[in-house]
C-alpha positions in Angstrom: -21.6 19.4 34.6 -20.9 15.6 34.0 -17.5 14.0 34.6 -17.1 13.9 30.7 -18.2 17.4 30.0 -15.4 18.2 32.4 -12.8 15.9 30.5 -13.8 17.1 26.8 -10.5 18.0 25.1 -11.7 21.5 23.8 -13.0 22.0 27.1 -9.3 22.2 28.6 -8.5 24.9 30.4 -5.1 24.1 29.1 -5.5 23.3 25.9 -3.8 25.0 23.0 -5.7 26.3 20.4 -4.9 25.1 16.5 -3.2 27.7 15.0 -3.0 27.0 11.1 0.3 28.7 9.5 0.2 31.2 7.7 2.5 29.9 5.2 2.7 26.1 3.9 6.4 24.9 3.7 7.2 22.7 0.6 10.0 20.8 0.2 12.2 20.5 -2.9 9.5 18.4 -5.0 6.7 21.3 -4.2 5.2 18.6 -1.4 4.1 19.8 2.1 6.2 19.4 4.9 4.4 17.5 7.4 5.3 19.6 10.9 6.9 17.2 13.7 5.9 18.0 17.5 9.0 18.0 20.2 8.8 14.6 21.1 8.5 12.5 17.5 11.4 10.3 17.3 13.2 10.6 13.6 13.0 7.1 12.8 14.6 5.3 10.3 13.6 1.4 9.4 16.0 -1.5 10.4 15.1 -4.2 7.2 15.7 -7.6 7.8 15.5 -10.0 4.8 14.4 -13.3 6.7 13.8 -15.9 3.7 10.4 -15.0 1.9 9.6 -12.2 4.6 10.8 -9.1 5.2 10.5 -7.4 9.0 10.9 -4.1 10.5 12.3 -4.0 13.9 9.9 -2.7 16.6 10.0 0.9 17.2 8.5 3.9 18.9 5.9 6.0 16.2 3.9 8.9 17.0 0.5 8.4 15.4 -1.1 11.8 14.3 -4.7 12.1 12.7 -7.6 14.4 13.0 -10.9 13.4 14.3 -13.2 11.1 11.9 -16.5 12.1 11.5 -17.7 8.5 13.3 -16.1 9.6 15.9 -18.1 13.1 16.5 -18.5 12.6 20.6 -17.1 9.5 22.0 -14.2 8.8 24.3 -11.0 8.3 23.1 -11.0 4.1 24.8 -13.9 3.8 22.8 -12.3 4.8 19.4 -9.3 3.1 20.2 -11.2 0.1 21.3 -13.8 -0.3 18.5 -11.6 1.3 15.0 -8.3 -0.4 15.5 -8.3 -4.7 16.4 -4.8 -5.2 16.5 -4.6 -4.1 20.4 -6.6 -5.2 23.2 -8.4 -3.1 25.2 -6.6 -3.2 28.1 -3.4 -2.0 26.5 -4.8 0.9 25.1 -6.5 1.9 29.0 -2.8 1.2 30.3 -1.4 3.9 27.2 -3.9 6.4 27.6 -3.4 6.6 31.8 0.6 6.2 30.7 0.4 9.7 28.9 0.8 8.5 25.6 -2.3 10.0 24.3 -2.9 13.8 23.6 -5.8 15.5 22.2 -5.0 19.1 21.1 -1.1 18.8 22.8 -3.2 18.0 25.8 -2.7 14.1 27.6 -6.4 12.6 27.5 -8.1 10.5 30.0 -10.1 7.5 29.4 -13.1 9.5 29.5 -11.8 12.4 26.9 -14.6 12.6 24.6 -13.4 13.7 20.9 -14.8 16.7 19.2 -15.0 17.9 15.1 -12.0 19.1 14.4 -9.5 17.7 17.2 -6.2 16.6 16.9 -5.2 13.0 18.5 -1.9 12.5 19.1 -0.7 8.4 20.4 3.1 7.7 21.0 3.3 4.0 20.9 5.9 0.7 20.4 4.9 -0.5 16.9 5.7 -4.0 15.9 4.8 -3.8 12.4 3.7 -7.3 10.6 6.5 -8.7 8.1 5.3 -8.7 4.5 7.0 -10.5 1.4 10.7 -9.7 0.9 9.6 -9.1 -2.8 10.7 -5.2 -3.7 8.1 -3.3 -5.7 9.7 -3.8 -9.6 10.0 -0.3 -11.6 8.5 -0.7 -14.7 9.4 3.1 -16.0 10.6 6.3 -14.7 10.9 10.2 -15.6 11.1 13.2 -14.1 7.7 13.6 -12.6 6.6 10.1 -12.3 7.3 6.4 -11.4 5.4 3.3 -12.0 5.9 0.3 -10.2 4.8 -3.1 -10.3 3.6 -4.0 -6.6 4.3 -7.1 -5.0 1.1 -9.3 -3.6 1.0 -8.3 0.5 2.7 -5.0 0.7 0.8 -1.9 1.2 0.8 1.3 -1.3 1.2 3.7 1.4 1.5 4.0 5.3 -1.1 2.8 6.9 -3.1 0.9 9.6 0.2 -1.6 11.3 2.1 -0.5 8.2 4.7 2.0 8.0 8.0 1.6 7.1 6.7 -2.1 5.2 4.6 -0.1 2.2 5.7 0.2 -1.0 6.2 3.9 -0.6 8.9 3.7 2.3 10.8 0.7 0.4 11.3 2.8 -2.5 12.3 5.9 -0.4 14.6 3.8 2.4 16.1 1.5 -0.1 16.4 3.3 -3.3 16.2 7.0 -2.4 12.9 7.6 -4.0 10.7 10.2 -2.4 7.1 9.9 -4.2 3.7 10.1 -3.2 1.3 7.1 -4.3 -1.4 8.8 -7.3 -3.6 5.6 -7.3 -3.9 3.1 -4.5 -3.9 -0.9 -4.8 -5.2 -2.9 -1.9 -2.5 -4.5 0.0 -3.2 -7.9 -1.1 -3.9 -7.0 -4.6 -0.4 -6.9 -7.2 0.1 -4.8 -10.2 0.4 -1.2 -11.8 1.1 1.8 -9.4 1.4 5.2 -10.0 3.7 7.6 -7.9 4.4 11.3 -8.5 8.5 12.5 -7.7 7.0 16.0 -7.7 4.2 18.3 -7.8 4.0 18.7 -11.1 3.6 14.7 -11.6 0.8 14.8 -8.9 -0.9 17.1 -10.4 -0.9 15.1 -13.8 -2.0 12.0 -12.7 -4.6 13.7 -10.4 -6.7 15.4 -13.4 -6.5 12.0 -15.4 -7.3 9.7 -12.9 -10.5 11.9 -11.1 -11.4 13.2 -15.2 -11.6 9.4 -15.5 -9.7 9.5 -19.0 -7.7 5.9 -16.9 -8.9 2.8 -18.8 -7.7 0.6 -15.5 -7.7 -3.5 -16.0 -7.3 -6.2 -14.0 -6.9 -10.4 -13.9 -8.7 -11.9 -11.5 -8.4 -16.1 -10.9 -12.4 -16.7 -9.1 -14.8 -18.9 -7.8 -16.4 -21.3 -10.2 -17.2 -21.4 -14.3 -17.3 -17.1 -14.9 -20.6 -17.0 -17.0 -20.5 -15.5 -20.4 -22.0 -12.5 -21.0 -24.7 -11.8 -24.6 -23.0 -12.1 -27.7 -24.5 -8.0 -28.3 -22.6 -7.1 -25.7 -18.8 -8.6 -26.7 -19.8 -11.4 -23.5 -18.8 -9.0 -21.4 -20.9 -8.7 -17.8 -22.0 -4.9 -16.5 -22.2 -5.1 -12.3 -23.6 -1.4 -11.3 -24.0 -1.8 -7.8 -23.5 0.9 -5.2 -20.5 0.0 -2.4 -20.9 0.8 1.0 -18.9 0.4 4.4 -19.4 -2.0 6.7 -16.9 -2.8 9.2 -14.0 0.1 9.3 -12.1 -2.4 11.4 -11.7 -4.9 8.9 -11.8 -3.1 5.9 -14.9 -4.5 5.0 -17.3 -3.4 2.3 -20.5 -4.7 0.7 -23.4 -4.0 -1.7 -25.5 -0.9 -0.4 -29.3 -0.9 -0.8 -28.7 2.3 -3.0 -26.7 5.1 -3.6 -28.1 7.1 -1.1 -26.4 4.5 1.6 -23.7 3.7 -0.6 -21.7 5.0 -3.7 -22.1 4.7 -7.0 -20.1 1.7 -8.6 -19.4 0.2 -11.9 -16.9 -2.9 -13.2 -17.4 -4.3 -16.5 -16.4 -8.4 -16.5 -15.3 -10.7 -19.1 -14.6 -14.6 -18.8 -11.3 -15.4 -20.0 -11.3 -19.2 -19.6 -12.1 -22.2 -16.7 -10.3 -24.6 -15.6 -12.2 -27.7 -14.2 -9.5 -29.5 -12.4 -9.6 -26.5 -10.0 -13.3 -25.2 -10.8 -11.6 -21.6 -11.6 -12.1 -18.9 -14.1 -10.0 -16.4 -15.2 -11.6 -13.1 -15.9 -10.7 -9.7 -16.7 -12.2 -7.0 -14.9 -12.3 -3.0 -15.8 -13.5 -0.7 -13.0 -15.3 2.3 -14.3 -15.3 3.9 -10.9 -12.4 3.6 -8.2 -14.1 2.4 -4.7 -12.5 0.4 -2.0 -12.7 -3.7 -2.7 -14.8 -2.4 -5.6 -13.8 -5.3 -7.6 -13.7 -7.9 -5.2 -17.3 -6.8 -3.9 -19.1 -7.0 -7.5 -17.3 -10.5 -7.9 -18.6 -11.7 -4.9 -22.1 -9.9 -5.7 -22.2 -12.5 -8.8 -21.6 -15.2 -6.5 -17.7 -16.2 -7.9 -15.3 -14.0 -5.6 -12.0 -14.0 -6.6 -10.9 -17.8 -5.2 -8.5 -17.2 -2.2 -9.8 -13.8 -1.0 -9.8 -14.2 3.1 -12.4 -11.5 3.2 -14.9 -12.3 0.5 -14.8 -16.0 -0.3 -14.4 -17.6 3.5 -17.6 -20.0 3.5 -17.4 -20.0 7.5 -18.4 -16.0 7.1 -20.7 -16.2 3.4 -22.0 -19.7 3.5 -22.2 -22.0 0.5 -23.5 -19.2 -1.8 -20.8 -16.9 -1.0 -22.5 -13.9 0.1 -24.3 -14.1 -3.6 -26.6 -11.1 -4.3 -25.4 -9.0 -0.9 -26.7 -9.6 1.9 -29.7 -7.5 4.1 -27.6 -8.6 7.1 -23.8 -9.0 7.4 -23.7 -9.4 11.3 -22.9 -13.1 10.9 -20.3 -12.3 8.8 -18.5 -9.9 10.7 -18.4 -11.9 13.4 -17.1 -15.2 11.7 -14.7 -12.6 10.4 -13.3 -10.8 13.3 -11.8 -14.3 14.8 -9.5 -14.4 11.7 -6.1 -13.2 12.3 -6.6 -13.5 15.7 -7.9 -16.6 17.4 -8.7 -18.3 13.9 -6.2 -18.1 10.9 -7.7 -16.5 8.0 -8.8 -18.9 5.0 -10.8 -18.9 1.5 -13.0 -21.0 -0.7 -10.0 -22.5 -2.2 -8.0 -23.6 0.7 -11.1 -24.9 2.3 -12.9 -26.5 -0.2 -9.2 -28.5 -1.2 -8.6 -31.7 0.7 -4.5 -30.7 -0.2 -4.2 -27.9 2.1 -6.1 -29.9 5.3 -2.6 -29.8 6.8 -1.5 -26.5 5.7 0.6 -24.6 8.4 -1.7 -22.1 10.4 -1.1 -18.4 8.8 -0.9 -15.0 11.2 -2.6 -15.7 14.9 -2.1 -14.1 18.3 1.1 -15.6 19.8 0.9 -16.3 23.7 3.9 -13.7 23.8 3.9 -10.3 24.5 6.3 -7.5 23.8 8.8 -7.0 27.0 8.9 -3.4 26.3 5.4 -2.4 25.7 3.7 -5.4 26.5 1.5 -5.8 23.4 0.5 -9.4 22.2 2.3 -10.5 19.8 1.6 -12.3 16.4 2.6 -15.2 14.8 3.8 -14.8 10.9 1.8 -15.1 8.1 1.6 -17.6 5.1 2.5 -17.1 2.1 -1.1 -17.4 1.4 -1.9 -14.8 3.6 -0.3 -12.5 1.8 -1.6 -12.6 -1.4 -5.3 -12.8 -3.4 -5.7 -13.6 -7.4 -5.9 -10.2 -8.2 -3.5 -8.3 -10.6 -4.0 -4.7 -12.2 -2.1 -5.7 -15.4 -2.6 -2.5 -17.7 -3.3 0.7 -17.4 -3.7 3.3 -20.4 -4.9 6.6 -21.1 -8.7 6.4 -22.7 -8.2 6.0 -26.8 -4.5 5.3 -26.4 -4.2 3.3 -29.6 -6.0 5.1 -31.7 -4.6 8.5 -30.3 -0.9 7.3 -30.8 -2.0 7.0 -34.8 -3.0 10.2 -35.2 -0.1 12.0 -32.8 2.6 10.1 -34.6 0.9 11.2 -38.2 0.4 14.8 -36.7 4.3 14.9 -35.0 5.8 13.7 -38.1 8.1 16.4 -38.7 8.4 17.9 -35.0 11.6 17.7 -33.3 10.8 17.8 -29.7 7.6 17.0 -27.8 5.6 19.8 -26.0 6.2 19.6 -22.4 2.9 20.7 -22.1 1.6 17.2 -23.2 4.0 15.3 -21.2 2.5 11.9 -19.6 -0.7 12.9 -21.2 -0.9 10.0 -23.4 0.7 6.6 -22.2 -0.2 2.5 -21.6 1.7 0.1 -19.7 1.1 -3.4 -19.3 2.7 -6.1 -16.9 3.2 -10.1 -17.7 0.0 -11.8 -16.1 1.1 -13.6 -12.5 1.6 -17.2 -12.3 -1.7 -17.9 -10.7 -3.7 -16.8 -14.1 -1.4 -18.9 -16.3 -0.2 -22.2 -14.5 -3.6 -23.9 -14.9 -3.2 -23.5 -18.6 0.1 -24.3 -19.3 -1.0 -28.2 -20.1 -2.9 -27.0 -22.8 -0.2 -24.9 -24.7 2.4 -27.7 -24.4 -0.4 -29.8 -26.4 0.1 -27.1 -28.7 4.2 -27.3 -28.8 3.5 -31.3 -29.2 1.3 -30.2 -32.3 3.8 -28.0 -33.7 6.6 -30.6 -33.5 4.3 -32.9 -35.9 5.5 -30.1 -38.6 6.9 -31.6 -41.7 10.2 -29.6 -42.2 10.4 -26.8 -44.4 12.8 -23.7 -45.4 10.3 -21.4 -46.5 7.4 -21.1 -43.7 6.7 -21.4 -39.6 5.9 -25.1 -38.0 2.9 -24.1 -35.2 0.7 -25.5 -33.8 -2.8 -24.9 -32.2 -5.0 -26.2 -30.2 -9.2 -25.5 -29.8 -10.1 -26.3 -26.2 -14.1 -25.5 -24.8 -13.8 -23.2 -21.8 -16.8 -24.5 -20.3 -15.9 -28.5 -20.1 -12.2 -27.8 -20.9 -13.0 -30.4 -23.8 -10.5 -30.6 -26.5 -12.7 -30.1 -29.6 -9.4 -30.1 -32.3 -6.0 -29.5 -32.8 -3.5 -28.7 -35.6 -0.4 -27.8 -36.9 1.2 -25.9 -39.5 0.5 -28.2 -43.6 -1.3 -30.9 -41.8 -3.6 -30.3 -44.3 -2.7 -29.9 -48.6 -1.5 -27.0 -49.6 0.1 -24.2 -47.4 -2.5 -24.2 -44.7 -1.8 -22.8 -41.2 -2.1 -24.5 -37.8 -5.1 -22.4 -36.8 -7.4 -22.9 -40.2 -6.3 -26.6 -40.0 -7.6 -27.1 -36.0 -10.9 -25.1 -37.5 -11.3 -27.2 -40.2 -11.1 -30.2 -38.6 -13.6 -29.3 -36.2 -15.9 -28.1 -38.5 -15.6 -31.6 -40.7 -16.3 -33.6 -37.4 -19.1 -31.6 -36.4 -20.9 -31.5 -39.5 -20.1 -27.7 -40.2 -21.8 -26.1 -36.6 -21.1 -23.8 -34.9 -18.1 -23.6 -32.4 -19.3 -23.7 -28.6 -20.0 -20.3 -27.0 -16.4 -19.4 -25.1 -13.8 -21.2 -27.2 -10.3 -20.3 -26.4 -7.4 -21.1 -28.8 -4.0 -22.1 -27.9 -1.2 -21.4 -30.8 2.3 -21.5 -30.4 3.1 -18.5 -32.5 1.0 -15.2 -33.1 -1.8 -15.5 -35.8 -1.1 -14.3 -38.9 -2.7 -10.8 -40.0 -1.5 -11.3 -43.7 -0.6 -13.7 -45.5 1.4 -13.6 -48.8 -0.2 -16.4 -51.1 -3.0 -14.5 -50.9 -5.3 -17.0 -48.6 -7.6 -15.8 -45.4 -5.5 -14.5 -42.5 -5.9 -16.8 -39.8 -7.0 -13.7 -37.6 -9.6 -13.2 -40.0 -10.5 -17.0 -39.1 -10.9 -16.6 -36.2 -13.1 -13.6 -36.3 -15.5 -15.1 -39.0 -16.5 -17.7 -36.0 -18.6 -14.6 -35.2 -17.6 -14.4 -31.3 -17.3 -17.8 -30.3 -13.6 -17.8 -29.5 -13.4 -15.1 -27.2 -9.7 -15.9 -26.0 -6.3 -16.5 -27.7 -3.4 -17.4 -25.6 -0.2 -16.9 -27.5 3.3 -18.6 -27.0 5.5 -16.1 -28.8 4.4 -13.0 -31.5 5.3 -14.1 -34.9 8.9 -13.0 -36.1 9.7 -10.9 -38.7 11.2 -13.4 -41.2 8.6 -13.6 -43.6 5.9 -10.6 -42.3 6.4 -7.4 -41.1 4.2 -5.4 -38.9 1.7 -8.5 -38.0 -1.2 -6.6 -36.4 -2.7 -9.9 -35.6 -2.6 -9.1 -31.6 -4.4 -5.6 -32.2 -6.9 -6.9 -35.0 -7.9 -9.6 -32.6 -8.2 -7.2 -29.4 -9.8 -4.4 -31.3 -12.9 -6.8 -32.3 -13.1 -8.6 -28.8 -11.1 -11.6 -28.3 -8.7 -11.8 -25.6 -5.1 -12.1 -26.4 -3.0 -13.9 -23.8 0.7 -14.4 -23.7 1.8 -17.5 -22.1 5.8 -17.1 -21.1 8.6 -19.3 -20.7 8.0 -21.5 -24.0 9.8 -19.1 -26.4 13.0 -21.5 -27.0 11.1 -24.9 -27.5 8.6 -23.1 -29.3 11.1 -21.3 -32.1 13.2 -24.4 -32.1 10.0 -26.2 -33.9 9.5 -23.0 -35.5 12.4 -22.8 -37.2 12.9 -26.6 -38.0 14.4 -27.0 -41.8 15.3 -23.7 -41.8 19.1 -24.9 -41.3 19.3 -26.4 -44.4 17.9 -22.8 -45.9 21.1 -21.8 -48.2 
């Protein structure tokens, strides 16, 4: 019998059998109670707030899992070794001879080999990496559920060197909130999540969200000018590539040669605008299926990755196409790759390619310190820039939600209470877009308020003003404001107009985006076109709007102009922040209204 036959952890002859219990204990939400062995310490975090960053003080953590199915037959060093990079291999020899690993309640050796079904048990000093001091944002709340809005750099859940910094343990440690995460957002990635207070809530969100009846969408800021997809097919770009895994360690995935290496996959991509000052395109992405880096994988597949992903757009690892297409080999990759973090600070095509950040401070290394207690290396903090990417799930809705809400609120006219049979069963909720998609593009609606305040004044109508900018070029093709032209004409036809006199009536390039101060108008009450209806004679060319403020209810109620639009294909966009300079022009004459 060889020396690891003799050291298999099944092979024991004291090892304890797994007993499962005969009866699961719940706690009061209807969740299993995890069981604790004799010697896991009841930890609670220590928080410190240190400016943008927020740490947990080191302490000791029983990790508990069940063997992987990679792991069928090799020795615990190995797995240690080869799954998890953030400890040398030395310090997990030194913790395994300590005693601080078990298999099956048993203390391993280095040549333990694992087996289906075994329990590993690893008592260790954790020094858990700080994250931003952001807290998630609660965006709405009932009985059996609670969605958030996740800060950039903060995992959903415990996992990997993250415990007590996740979103779940903020909201239980600081505001008392026990709930389990329904749906999962990278760690880098910000937006909607979804967490169930009880069973019930749980169970909700579980038959929605694997019925896939989730529309689920996202803002992503990427690499280059996003092409437009065919006119037949609203410009929008299908990518139906199967994922696969390819390094565990690093969380990284790529294209698989088909689905019998990989799984099946599906995001549907629409260009939103470009900017050519930074040679980035905003585009919105839906995912039709819900794999790991699913969306940043297909991006990068088209050759534009989302612009500062460390994993997906570093040239050092992709080269100057970016990993375009997949690639047959991802060895080089991997190995460019592993140095980041550790001996190499991570980076992305936009901090590489951009002369500005030469100089930038390095992010998260390996210190030359160690831990006095347990001896671990230690790191060095993380940029800001670490901790984010340009990706933002900004709205997530149950399938048909507008068109279902009409025919519930028709149906529910004259019922008193809702079922609570339906409850949560039809919903939407949106978060403002992040900085990152709008800054580039805030130029461009100010040209608009400067339009708007070329209004002559008047008592008895809006003063906006719009501007016609090509996406491609970010050319300015017109610009107008509200009776720049005779008669009671609106900033939107008079921008159109213009155009189309100064380019001998064609066309509108492909991928116009409009800027306007104030919502289009849906209706209007002299009887001419609706500037909505304006802009969706142009036949698909303007595929974006971006919006200052929705149009007050002075003169129109119940402007549809932001569902008409949305419903036939063109982006709507709301750029913040502008509301008070952009209703003072609004307004102007309408103090000397008596």
């Amino acid at each position: 019998m060889s020396k690891k036959q003799k050291t298999s952890a099944s092979a024991h002859p004291n090892s304890k059998p797994r007993v499962k219990e005969s009866r699961i204990k719940l706690d009061a939400h209807g969740f299993k109670v995890k069981s604790r062995t004799q010697d896991e310490e009841q930890v609670k975090p220590e928080y410190v707030i240190d400016g943008a960053l927020r740490r947990v003080k080191p302490y000791y953590f029983v990790y508990k899992t069940y063997c992987k199915q990679r792991w069928r037959e090799r020795t615990i060093l190995d797995i240690f070794s080869t799954e998890f990079r953030d400890k040398s291999l030395e310090y997990y020899r030194q913790a395994i001879e300590a005693g601080q690993v078990k298999i099956n309640d048993v203390v391993a050796s280095v040549d333990t080999i694992i087996h289906d079904g075994d329990y590993i048990h690893h008592r260790s000093h954790k020094h858990e990496p700080p994250v931003l001091a952001a807290s998630p944002e609660i965006i709405f709340e009932n009985d059996n559920i609670l969605v958030i809005s996740k800060p950039n750099g903060l995992p959903a859940h415990p996992t990997g060197r993250y415990k007590f910094n996740s979103a779940a343990s903020i909201l239980k440690y600081e505001r008392g909130l026990v709930c389990h995460p329904c749906n999962r957002l990278d760690r880098l990635t910000s937006g909607l999540m979804f967490l169930a207070k009880t069973s019930k809530g749980s169970r909700l969100m579980y038959d929605q969200l694997t019925n896939r009846t989730v529309e689920k969408y996202y803002i992503a800021r990427v690499v280059g000018d996003f092409p437009l997809g065919d006119k037949d097919k609203n410009y929008e770009i299908t990518v139906d590539q199967p994922l696969e895994s390819v390094e565990p360690r690093l969380g990284l995935n790529g294209i698989a040669k088909d689905e019998i290496d990989g799984k099946h996959a599906t995001t549907i991509m629409k260009k939103i605008s470009y900017d050519k000052a930074t040679n980035t395109s905003i585009v919105k992405c839906q995912p039709l299926t819900g794999r790991s880096h699913q969306i940043r994988v297909h991006l990068q597949y088209l050759g534009h990755p989302i612009a500062n992903d460390p994993l997906y757009s570093n040239v050092d690892a992709w080269g100057p196409e970016l990993g375009k297409g997949g690639l047959s080999d991802y060895s080089s990759a991997v190995a460019a790759l592993n140095k980041c973090g550790r001996n190499e600070p991570s980076s992305s095509w936009y901090y590489q390619t951009n002369d500005k950040f030469k100089d930038m401070k390095p992010g998260e290394l390996l210190s030359d310190k160690e831990c006095e207690v347990c001896k671990t290396e230690l790191y060095t903090d993380p940029n800001a820039e670490d901790l984010e990417i340009w990706l933002h799930a900004y709205k997530y809705q149950t399938k048909n939600y507008d068109e279902e809400v009409k025919e519930v609120a028709t149906e529910t006219q004259n019922t008193d209470e809702k079922s609570d049979e339906n409850e949560f069963k039809r919903w939407s909720f949106q978060t403002p877009l992040p900085h990152w998609a709008l800054d580039s593009y805030k130029p461009l609606m100010e040209l608009a308020i400067k339009e708007a305040a070329k209004c002559p004044p008047t008592t008895t109508a809006f003063s906006v003003g719009a501007v016609l900018v090509n996406s491609s070029t970010n050319e300015i093709l017109a610009t107008g404001y509200s009776r720049e032209l005779p008669g009671n004409t609106h900033a939107e036809q008079n921008a159109l107009t213009k155009y189309y006199a100064s380019h001998n009536n064609k066309p509108l390039p492909d991928g116009t985006v409009l800027y306007t101060t104030m919502e289009p108008c849906s209706l209007r009450l002299s009887g001419n076109l609706p500037c909505v209806d304006r802009i969706l004679e142009t036949e698909g060319k303007i595929v974006s709007c971006f919006v200052g403020v929705m149009e007050p209810k002075t003169f129109v109620e119940n402007n549809v102009g932001r569902e008409k639009l949305m419903r036939n294909g063109v982006e709507y966009v709301h750029i913040p922040g502008y509301e008070e300079e952009i209703l003072k022009w609004a307004y102007k004459g309408h103090e000397n209204k008596e």
